[in-house]
Structure formats: structure tokens, C-alpha cells
DOLUMNU-882063 format. One record per residue (C-alpha): x, y, z; residue in one letter. Coordinates in steps of 0.001 Angstrom, whole numbers, plus 500000, padded with zeros to 6 digits. Example, Ala and Ser with C-alpha at 12.3 -4.5 7.8 and 13.67 -1.06 7.14 Angstrom:
# DOLUMNU-882063
512300495500507800A/513670498940507140S/
END
This chain:
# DOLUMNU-882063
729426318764125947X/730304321963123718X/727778324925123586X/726289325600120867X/728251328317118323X/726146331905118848X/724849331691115700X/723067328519115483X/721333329425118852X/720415332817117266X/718753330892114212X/717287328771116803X/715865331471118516X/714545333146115376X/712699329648114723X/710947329160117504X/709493333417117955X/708661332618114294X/706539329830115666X/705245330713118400X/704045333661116552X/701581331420114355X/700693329279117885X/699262333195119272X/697608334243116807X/695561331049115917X/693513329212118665X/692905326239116430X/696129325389114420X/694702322239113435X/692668323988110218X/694181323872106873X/695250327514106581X/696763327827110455X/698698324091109889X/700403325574106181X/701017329181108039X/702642327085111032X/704328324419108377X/706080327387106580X/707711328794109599X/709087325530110231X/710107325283106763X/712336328679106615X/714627327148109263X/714586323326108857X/713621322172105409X/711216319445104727X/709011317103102300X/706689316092104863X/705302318187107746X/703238316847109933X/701431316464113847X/699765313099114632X/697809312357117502X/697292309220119167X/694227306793118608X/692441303652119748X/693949300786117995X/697354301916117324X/696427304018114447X/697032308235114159X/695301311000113066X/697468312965110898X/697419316545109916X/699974317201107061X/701343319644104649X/703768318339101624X/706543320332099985X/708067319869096973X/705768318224093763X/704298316518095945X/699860316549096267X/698301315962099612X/695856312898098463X/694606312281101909X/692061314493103817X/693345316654106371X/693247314992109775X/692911311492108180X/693701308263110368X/696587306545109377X/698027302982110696X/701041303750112784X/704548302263112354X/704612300076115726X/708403301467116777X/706673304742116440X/704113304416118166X/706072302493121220X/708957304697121101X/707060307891121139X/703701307288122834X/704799304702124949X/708104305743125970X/707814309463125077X/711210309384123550X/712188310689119852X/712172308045116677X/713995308305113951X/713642305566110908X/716640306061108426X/715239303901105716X/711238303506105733X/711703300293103215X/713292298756105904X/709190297860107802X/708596301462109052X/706926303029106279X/704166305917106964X/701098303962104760X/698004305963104192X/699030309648103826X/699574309556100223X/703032311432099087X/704201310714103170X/704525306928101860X/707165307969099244X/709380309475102483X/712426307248102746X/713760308514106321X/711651310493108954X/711953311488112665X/708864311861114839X/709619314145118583X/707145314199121639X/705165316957121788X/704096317337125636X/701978319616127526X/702948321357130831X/702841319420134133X/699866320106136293X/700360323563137550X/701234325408133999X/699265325507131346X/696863323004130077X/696777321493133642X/693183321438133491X/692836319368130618X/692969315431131287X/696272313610130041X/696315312135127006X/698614309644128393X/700226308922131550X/704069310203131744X/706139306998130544X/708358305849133395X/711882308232133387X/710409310213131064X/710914314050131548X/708169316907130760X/704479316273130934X/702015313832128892X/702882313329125600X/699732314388123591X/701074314055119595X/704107313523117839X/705923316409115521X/706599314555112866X/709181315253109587X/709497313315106597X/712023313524103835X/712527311646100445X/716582310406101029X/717215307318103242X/719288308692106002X/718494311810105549X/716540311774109152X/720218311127110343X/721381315162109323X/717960316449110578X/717845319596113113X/717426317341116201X/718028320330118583X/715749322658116332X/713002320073116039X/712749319399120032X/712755323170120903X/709843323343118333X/708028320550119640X/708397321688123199X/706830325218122088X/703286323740120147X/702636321518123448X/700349324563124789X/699173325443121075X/698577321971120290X/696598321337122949X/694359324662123099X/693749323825119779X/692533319833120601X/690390321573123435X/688742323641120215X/688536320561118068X/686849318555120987X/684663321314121772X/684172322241117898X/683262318241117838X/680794318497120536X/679017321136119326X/678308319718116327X/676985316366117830X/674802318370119601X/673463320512116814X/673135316915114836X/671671315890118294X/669262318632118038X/668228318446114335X/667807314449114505X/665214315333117557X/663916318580116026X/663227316172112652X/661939313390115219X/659684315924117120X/658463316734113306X/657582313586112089X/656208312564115901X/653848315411115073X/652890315268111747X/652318311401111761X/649995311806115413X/646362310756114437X/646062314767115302X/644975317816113677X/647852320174115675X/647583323665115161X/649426326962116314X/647951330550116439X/649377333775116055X/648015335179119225X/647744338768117462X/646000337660114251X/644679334774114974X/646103333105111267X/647846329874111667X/651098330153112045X/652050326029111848X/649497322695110767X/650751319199111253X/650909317232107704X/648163315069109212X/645783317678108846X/646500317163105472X/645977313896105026X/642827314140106855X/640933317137105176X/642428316986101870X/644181320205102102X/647297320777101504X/649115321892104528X/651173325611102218X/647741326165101328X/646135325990104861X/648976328369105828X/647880330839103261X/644256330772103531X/643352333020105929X/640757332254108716X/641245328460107540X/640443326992110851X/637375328596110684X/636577327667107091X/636825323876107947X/634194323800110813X/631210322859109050X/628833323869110991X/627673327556112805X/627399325905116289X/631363324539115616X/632561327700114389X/631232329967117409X/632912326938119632X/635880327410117961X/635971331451118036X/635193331535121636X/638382329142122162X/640403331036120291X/638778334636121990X/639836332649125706X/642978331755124547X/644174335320123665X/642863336436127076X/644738333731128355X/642635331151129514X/641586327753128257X/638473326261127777X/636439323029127537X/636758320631124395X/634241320861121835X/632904318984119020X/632324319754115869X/631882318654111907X/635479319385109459X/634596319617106317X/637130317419103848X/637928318162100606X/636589315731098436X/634602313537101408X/632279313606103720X/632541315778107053X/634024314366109883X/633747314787113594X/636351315952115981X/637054316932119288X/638630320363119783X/640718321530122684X/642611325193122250X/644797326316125449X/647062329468125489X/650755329424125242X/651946332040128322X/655522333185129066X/656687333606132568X/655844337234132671X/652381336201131631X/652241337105127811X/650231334879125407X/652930334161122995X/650847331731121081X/647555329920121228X/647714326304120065X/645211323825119720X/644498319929118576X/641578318395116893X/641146315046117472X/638817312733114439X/636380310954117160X/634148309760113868X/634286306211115139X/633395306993118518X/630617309238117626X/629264306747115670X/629891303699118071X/627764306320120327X/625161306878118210X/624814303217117715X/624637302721121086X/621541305276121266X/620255303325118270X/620593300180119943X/618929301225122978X/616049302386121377X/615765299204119530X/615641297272122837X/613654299536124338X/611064298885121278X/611469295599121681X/610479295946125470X/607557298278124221X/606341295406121690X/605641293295124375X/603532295779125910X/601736297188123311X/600897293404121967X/598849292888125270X/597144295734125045X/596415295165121659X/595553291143122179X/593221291117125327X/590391293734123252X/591602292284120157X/590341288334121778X/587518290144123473X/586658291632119367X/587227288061118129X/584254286498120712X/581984289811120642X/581543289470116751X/581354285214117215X/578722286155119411X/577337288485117477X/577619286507114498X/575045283800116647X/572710286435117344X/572218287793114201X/571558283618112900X/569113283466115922X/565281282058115421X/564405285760117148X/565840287745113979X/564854287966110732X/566840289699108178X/566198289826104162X/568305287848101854X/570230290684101132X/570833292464104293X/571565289049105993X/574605288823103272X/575812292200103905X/575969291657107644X/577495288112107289X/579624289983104877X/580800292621107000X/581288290526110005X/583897288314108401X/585271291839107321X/586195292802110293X/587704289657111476X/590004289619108752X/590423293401110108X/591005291954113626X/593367288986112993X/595493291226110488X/596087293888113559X/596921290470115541X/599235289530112586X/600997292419112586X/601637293147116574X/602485289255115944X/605338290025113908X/606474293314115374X/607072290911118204X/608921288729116545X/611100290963115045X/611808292773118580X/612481289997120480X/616220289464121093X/618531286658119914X/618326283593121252X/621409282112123046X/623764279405120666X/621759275989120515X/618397277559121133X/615263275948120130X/614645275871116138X/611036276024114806X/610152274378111262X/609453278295109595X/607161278588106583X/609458281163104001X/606154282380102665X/604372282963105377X/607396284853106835X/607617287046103743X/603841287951104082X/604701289336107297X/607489290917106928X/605614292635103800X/603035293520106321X/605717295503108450X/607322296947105646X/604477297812102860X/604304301717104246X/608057302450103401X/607355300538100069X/604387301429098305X/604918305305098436X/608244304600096299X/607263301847094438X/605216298813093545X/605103295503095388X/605787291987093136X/605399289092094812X/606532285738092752X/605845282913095729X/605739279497095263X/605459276095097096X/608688275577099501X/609441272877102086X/609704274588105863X/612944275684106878X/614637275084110479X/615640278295112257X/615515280295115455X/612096281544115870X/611393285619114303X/614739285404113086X/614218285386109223X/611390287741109393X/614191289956110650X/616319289486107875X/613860290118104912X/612435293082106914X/616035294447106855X/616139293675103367X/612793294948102290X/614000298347104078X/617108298756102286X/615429298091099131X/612946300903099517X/615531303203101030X/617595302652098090X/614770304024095923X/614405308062095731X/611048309101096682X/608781309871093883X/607325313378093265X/603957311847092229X/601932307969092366X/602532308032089083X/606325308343089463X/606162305289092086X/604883302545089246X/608325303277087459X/610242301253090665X/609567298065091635X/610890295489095133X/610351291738093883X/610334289124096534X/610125285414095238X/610433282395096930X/612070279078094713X/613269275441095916X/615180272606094407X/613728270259096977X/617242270344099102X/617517273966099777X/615146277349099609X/616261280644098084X/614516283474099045X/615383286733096819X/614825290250097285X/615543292764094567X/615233296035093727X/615185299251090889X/616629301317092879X/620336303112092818X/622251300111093494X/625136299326095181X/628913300787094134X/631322298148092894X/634405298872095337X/631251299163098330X/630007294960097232X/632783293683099185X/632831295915102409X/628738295804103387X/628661292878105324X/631475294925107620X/629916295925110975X/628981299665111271X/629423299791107035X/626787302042105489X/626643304808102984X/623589306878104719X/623747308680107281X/623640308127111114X/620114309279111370X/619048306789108302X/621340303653109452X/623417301967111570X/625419299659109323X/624637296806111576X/621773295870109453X/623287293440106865X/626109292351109046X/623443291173111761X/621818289220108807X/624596286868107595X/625180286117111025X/621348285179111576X/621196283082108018X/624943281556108791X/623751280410112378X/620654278943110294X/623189277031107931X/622771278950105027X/623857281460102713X/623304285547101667X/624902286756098846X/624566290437096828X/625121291037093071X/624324294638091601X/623225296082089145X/620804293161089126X/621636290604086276X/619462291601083047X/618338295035084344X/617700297149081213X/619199300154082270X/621677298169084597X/620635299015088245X/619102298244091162X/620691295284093774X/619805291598094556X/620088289632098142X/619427286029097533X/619222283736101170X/619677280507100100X/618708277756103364X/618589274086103749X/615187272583103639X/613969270862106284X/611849268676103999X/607863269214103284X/605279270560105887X/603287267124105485X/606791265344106133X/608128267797109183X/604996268041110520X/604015264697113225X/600437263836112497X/598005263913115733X/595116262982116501X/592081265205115867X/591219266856119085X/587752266006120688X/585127269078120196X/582962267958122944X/582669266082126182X/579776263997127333X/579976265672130790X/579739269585131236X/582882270587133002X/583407272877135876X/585826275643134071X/587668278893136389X/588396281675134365X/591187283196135790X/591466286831133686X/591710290703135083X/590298292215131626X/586554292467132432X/585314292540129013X/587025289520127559X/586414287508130390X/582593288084129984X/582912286918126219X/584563284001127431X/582402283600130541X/579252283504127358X/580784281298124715X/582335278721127140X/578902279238128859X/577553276861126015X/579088274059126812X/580368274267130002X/579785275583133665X/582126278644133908X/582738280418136913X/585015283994136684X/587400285287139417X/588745288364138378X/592545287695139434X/594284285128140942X/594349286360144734X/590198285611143646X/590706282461142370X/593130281252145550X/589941282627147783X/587778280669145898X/589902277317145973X/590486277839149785X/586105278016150165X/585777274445148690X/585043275092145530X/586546272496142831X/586631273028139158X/588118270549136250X/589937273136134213X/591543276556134998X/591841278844131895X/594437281298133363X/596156284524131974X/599837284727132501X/600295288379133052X/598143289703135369X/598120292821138032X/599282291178141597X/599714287524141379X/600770285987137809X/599736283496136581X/603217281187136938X/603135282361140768X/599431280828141292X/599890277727138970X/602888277063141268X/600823277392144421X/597809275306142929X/600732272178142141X/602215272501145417X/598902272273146964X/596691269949144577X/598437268613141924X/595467266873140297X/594139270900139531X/597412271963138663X/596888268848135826X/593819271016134994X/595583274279133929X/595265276110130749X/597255279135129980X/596775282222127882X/598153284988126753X/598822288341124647X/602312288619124650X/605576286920123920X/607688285780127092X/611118286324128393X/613307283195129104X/612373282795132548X/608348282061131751X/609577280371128706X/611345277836130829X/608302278134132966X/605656276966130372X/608808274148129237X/608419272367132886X/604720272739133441X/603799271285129949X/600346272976130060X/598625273843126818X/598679277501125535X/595755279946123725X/597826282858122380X/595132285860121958X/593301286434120565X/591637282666119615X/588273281755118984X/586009279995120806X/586617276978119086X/589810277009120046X/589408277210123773X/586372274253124073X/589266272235121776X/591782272892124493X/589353272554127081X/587922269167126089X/591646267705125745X/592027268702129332X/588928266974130620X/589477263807127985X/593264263446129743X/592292263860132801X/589803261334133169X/591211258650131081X/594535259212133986X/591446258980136163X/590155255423135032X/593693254248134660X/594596255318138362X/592059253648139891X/
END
């Protein structure tokens, strides 16, 4: 082989200093202006119309970084991938040996790199990197050394176009391979910069996708989340949920100084807050709080506060943050709960107060009976006129009497809880029910407005016991509620609550209306929702009409609401109309029986069994009458008087009583002599729970609810007696 002549290895030499003076001073020759600087050195020495360094990619394609000479436009991005010839990409990447295509048209063609596609020859030369040991040994092979290849991995191919077909053939070969051989090291510093260049910005992209992530994490959290300058105290950032829930928004917050503050709505929540923030800057945190937020343009809410310090490691406060959390619901649900306790424990009350009111109450009833008999005695004499006032004033005050009974009657009623599904129904006069519940409900009423009653003649209804009274009571109270309270009497004749009563003969309608300020049109739909009201917690609960369609749906029927009430003149006020099914007539529901005896030939032996003294004298002198009555002042008595022989034909016997009840000595009695137990009559001043319920179910012994006259109890006694000894006749 001949050497070289002295002056093409001087030109050679001036080539490659030329280029390896662009490869030092640019670490990254793959940018635009460091590929045209290193293209024109090339250039000077070994002309071109294409200029170009691919690299290798997955799927035998190339990413190509070119520069054109000539007219000719780069029209594809810098770095673009390109499919690669298959000889190329064999010959050089698999093989690691130089290609050369004299005539592109012939199937080699470079496709995809605009002006490149218009080269009719080319020739594309290894560029390697040193062997492990030099430089670049730290970076990972591109590819592994080809067998019998010489040099290291081949990482890209140097490649040169030009627009003649064969012109590839005349190329610099030498020139070209010395060149390629001296961008290995540039070529791969500068993929090192591009990889790292490339990593970098994944992770800033990395970064802003989870800085734009932690954002939106924050502003949609069902949290008011706050930050604090520690030195002024101003906020410094606000969650856009703060916005949503107080209405302001959040480049306003920012601006308004002492906002935080401002929101708490009232003193108590401010000085909570102030004394969180004062902790904070000291660097300590403090227990949650809770306080009212105003809203802008709605009502206050409540939320739970909890402010903590933000401390560097050399123990600086570098900010004070802090989250409210909207516990609205929960504060409600509480003060429900508080509600709803109270109500039971009412209910539990009721019970109480309706003994205490029923034993003097019965004792009232048979003092003025008594009294009544006195007065009518041979042994006084009264004028015309004075005998008519006292008659007068005696029936006077037992209409006073029996309307206190009445209305402990239907306070207990209305207390007692809900009876299980498939409870007991009762045949419930609507009128009689609205009487009462007007009788619980005329104080809220009358000092707002007038009372019209429009009541007519309705079959009974079937329904769980107490349970409508508790509906129209409900109703009643929202219709005075929803009147304002007058200034004057006067002002109170302007309003009116109607309740009328109306049947088709199939079902009942019972309506309930009001002048008052009506219900909203977008609120019609949403108050039968549980826990709906417009007052406030210390007015309602907003379980009030949602309790009540469950009550008159469980009965079979219907409520419905309209407002402003149809032909209202101004339009206002609301309507509830319960419509039921009738259960037919009274005369129809009610099975006839026959009249109960007054008397007996044969003066029974009667055991009043009953701890209140004064009622069980009454009794002791108006049973007296008729029959012989002996008393025993509670049942651990009446057991010591039983177990000394003494026999009686009918026990009248209080349930509740101090010691032994009167379930635990009726049981006792039928265990030991079942014919007295068949003499047993029971009576009482309260309402039961299930268990005496069931009790008074299996003993089927007649009850005298107090307070009852003394007609009542010789009735009850002489069906006893009459019972007893026609069972008598029949046994023997």
C-alpha cells in the first residue's frame, strides 16, 4: 500500500484540528448552532449537500441531526426520527463497518429528512467511542462491539449525502473515517448532556405535574387550608375551597388584611383563633377549636380549627399554618342528638308527671261526687239560687278537672315512643284528636293569631295509638312559628291557623293552614328531607315533618304542602292536607255490647289495693255504698291480709305502687288462688311501657284509667261479680 502524498495528510491534518476545535469548545454539539459550526469545518475540507450524525433507535429507525448545503431548506426538525435504510442500519450498527449507497433510487433512499431524500449517493462511517479504559468508559455501550470489528461500540453513524449517483464513490473515505474517529468522545459527551438535559426536564415536568397535583389535592380538600406569615400574621396562601365555602374570593382574602379574623363570627372564635395564632409564633400548637365563619351571602357556618407552627431544624417558626374544617353537619347531628334526648327524657317525665297529676286528680273527681251528695242531702237546705250556683260551680270544676286529665292525657300520647312495625291500631276519632292537639298547642297560637276551627262529621280512622295527635301538633307548631309575633292583641286578629276536618265517605282529609310567611318555592320540594329546616337549631330540628310522612305513610295515607295557600288575597301563608283511609263509621267500627249491670243483688267483698291515702278514702266512701270495702295500703298489706284468711270477691289494684307492683302481686295472687286472681281490677294514672302492656294483654283484667268516677268503678265492679258467679253456677 502507498503512503499517502505529504500534502493530502497535511490537509488531513488541518481537517481534523479544525474539528476537534468545535468538539472542545462545545459540550453539547448536538444544538443547532454547535452541529452548523461543526458541519462547516467539515465542509471546508470535504464538500457536501447533506451533513449529518444519526443515532440508533428502537425499531430500526434513527434520530437524525442534519445541516443542508446548497438551495436546499431543512424541512424536518432537528433531531427528528427517521426510518433507516435496512443495509444501513445492518452494515453500520450491526456490523460496525462503513456503507456506501451509489444510487439511493436503487431501495436505499434516506425518507423523512426532507432535502436528504433528494440525495442520490451517500456514505454513512461508524462513529465509536473509546474501549473501556479511555474516555467515555464510564458510559454504558450503546451496542456491543460487532464480532471482528475493531475500535469500541459504535454509538452513531457520520453520515454524508450528495445529489449525483455515484458520487459517494469519489468521497474522502480516508478524511471521513479520521473525522468520525475524532467526534466518538464529542459525540458521546454530548449524548451524556442530551440524556441528562432529558432527565432534567422529566423531572422538572415530574415536579410541576405533582406541584399542580399537590394544588388541586389542596384546593379541592373539603378544607379551609391556610398559611401565616409568622411575622405579620397576614395570610400568605388560602386554598380555593375557602372560596367556595365563604363566598370570598380567594385574591381578595389575600389582600384583606386580618381576614382570618374577619370571618370568625363570633368574639369567643376570634380570641380562639388569636391565641392559636399567638402559640404558633411562640412555637407551640394548641387544641382545636370551634367556631362560627361568616359566608358571604349565607348563613354562618361551623368549623373546627386547628393552627400548628411550621419550625426549621434550628428551631425558627418559618410559618404558622392552619385548617378549618366545616363540621355544620356534625354539629347539628349533635345538637339533634341533645334535642332528641330531651324529647325522650320528656317523654319519660310525662309518665311521671301524669301520675302525679291522675291519683289527686281521681281523688278531685270523687271528693266533689261526694260533695256533690252532700250538698243534695235531706240535712242541707240551700235557696233556689245558691243551690244553682253551687251545682253550677261544681260541674265547673269538673270540667276544670277532666280538662287537666285531657291534657296530661295527650302530652302522654304525644311522648310516648313509636310503636314497633305491625303494632296494634286503634279506630282514632280525627276530631277528637284535633281538640287535643289544639289543647297542647293553643298557648303558641293564640298570642300570634286566632284559632278557626271548621270540623265536621268523619268516620274513625285506623292508626297507631297518639300517633296523629303527633302529627297535627307538629303541624299546628309550624303554623304558629311561621307567624311573626304581634306587637299588640290587636295585631294577632290579622293572622289566622284553620284546622278543618272533611270526608268523602272512603277517606278523611284533615287540613291545617296558615297566614303566615309561607314556604319558599325551591324549599316545597326539600322539607320532607330529614334534618331540613330554615330556623335555627335552637327553634327546630328538621325532623319534624319528615317524622310525619313517615307516621301518616305507615297509617296508609297521604301529606301533601302547597304555598302560598290557594286563593289567599295577598298570596301567603302554607297548607298541609293528611288525607287517610276511613275505617268506616263509629256506629259501624264500633262492636255493640251489652249494657253493663249497675248493681248486684249481693254486696260484694271489694280490697282496695292503693298507696295514695286520700284517693283511697274517696274510694273506700263511694264504693262504701254499695259494697263492703276493705283498704290495705300496698300490696305487701294486701298479701298479709290474704295470708290471715280473709277472702274478698274483687281486688281494685293500682299498678304502680312503692315496693310491690301491682303485676308482681296479681302474679302471686294467680299462682296461689286463681279464682281471686279472676277477681282483679286494675287502675292506673299513667301510660305503660311494653312490658306491662304485654302484662295487662295476658291477664285480660279490666282497666279504670284515673281519674274515673264512681260510676265507673261499681260498673267494672259489678261485671266482675256478674262473671264470676255465672262461671260459678256453670262450674258446679
Amino acid at each position: 500500500m502507498h503512503a499517502a502524498p505529504a500534502s493530502e495528510r497535511y490537509g488531513r491534518l488541518v481537517a481534523l484540528n479544525a474539528v476537534l476545535t468545535v468538539v472542545a469548545r462545545h459540550s453539547n454539539l448536538l444544538l443547532p448552532r454547535p452541529f452548523e459550526e461543526l458541519a462547516g469545518a467539515v465542509g471546508r475540507f470535504a464538500p457536501f449537500q447533506l451533513f449529518s450524525v444519526v443515532f440508533p433507535e428502537p425499531d430500526s429507525e434513527l434520530r437524525a441531526y442534519a445541516v443542508f448545503h446548497g438551495d436546499a431548506l431543512a424541512t424536518a426538525p432537528f433531531g427528528a426520527r427517521i426510518p433507516a435504510p435496512a443495509p444501513l442500519f445492518r452494515r453500520v450498527f450491526g456490523e460496525g463497518r462503513a456503507f456506501s449507497c451509489d444510487d439511493a433510487r436503487a431501495g436505499d433512499a434516506l425518507s423523512g429528512m426532507g432535502p436528504a431524500e433528494g440525495c442520490l449517493s451517500y456514505v454513512a462511517i461508524p462513529v465509536r467511542i473509546a474501549r473501556p479504559g479511555g474516555e467515555g468508559a464510564a458510559r454504558p455501550a450503546a451496542r456491543s462491539d460487532p464480532p471482528g470489528a475493531s475500535g469500541g461500540p459504535v454509538i452513531a453513524a457520520l453520515l454524508v449525502g450528495y445529489g449525483e449517483a455515484a458520487a459517494a464513490a469519489s468521497a474522502p473515505a480516508a478524511l471521513l473515517e479520521e473525522l468520525a474517529e475524532a467526534l466518538g468522545a464529542g459525540l458521546d459527551r454530548s449524548l451524556r448532556v442530551v440524556a441528562g438535559e432529558r432527565e432534567a426536564a422529566e423531572r422538572l415536568l415530574r415536579i410541576r405535574e405533582l406541584e399542580e397535583q399537590h394544588r388541586n389535592l389542596l384546593d379541592n380538600a373539603p378544607l379551609i387550608i391556610f398559611r401565616l406569615d409568622p411575622e405579620t400574621g397576614e395570610l400568605s396562601f388560602l386554598n380555593r375551597h375557602a372560596e367556595r365555602l365563604l363566598g370570598v374570593p380567594v385574591a381578595e382574602a389575600l389582600e384583606t388584611p386580618g381576614f382570618l379574623g374577619e370571618v370568625h363570627a363570633d368574639p369567643e372564635g376570634v380570641m380562639c383563633f388569636e391565641d392559636a395564632v399567638a402559640r404558633a409564633r411562640l412555637g407551640a400548637p394548641s387544641a382545636s377549636y370551634e367556631a362560627r365563619l361568616r359566608r358571604r351571602g349565607g348563613d354562618a357556618i361551623t368549623a373546627r380549627g386547628t393552627v400548628y407552627p411550621l419550625v426549621s431544624d434550628r428551631g425558627r417558626v418559618v410559618a404558622i399554618e392552619g385548617v378549618l374544617a366545616d363540621v355544620s353537619t356534625e354539629h347539628a347531628a349533635r345538637t339533634r342528638l341533645i334535642q332528641v334526648d330531651r324529647l325522650s327524657t320528656l317523654g319519660t317525665l310525662s309518665a311521671g308527671v301524669a301520675h302525679e297529676i291522675n291519683n289527686p286528680a281521681a281523688f278531685i273527681l270523687l271528693g266533689l261526687d261526694m260533695l256533690d251528695r252532700l250538698l243534695r242531702g235531706p240535712n242541707v237546705r240551700m235557696e233556689g239560687a245558691a243551690a244553682t250556683s253551687a251545682s253550677d260551680l261544681l260541674q265547673e270544676l269538673r270540667d276544670s278537672i277532666r280538662r287537666i286529665v285531657d291534657i296530661v292525657r295527650d302530652l302522654k300520647l304525644f311522648a310516648s315512643p313509636p310503636q314497633p312495625d305491625g303494632a296494634r291500631r286503634a279506630l282514632t276519632d280525627a276530631n277528637r284528636t284535633v281538640e287535643s292537639a289544639l289543647s297542647l298547642t293553643r298557648g303558641q297560637i293564640i298570642e300570634r293569631a286566632q284559632i278557626v276551627k271548621n270540623l265536621t262529621e268523619v268516620p274513625p280512622i285506623l292508626m297507631e295509638d297518639g300517633r296523629l295527635g303527633q302529627v297535627i301538633v307538629n303541624l299546628l307548631v309550624n303554623a304558629a312559628q311561621a307567624i311573626p309575633k304581634p306587637s299588640s292583641k290587636l295585631a294577632a286578629r290579622e293572622h289566622t291557623v284553620t284546622v278543618e276536618t272533611r270526608s268523602d265517605g272512603e277517606t278523611v282529609e284533615i287540613v291545617v293552614s296558615d297566614t303566615g310567611a309561607g314556604i319558599a318555592e325551591e324549599n316545597l320540594p326539600r322539607i320532607w328531607a330529614p334534618f331540613f329546616t330554615t330556623k335555627g337549631p335552637e327553634v327546630g330540628t328538621g325532623l319534624g315533618l319528615s317524622i310525619s310522612r313517615e307516621i301518616i305513610e305507615r297509617a296508609g295515607g297521604r301529606i301533601s304542602a302547597e304555598s302560598p295557600v290557594p286563593g289567599s288575597d295577598p298570596p301567603c301563608g302554607a297548607r298541609f292536607v293528611i288525607s287517610l283511609p276511613a275505617a268506616g263509621r263509629a256506629e259501624e267500627a264500633t262492636p255493640s255490647v251489652s249494657p253493663l249491670p249497675r248493681l248486684v243483688s249481693k254486696r260484694a267483698r271489694v280490697l282496695i289495693v292503693e298507696d295514695e291515702a286520700a284517693l283511697a278514702r274517696a274510694l273506700e266512701s263511694q264504693i262504701g255504698r254499695v259494697h263492703q270495702v276493705t283498704l290495705a295500703p300496698s300490696a305487701d298489706a294486701a298479701m298479709g291480709m290474704l295470708a290471715g284468711g280473709q277472702r274478698f270477691d274483687v281486688v281494685l289494684c293500682d299498678l304502680r305502687m312503692p315496693g310491690m307492683s301491682g303485676d308482681v302481686f296479681y302474679t302471686r295472687i294467680r299462682e296461689s288462688d286463681p279464682a281471686l286472681a279472676q277477681g282483679f281490677i286494675f287502675m292506673t294514672g299513667v301510660g305503660f311501657g311494653a312490658d306491662i302492656e304485654r302484662f295487662l294483654s295476658s291477664a285480660g283484667r279490666p282497666l279504670l284509667e284515673k281519674p274515673f268516677s264512681a260510676e265507673d268503678a261499681l260498673s267494672a265492679i259489678a261485671e266482675v261479680v256478674t262473671a264470676n258467679r255465672a262461671e260459678a253456677r256453670e262450674g258446679k
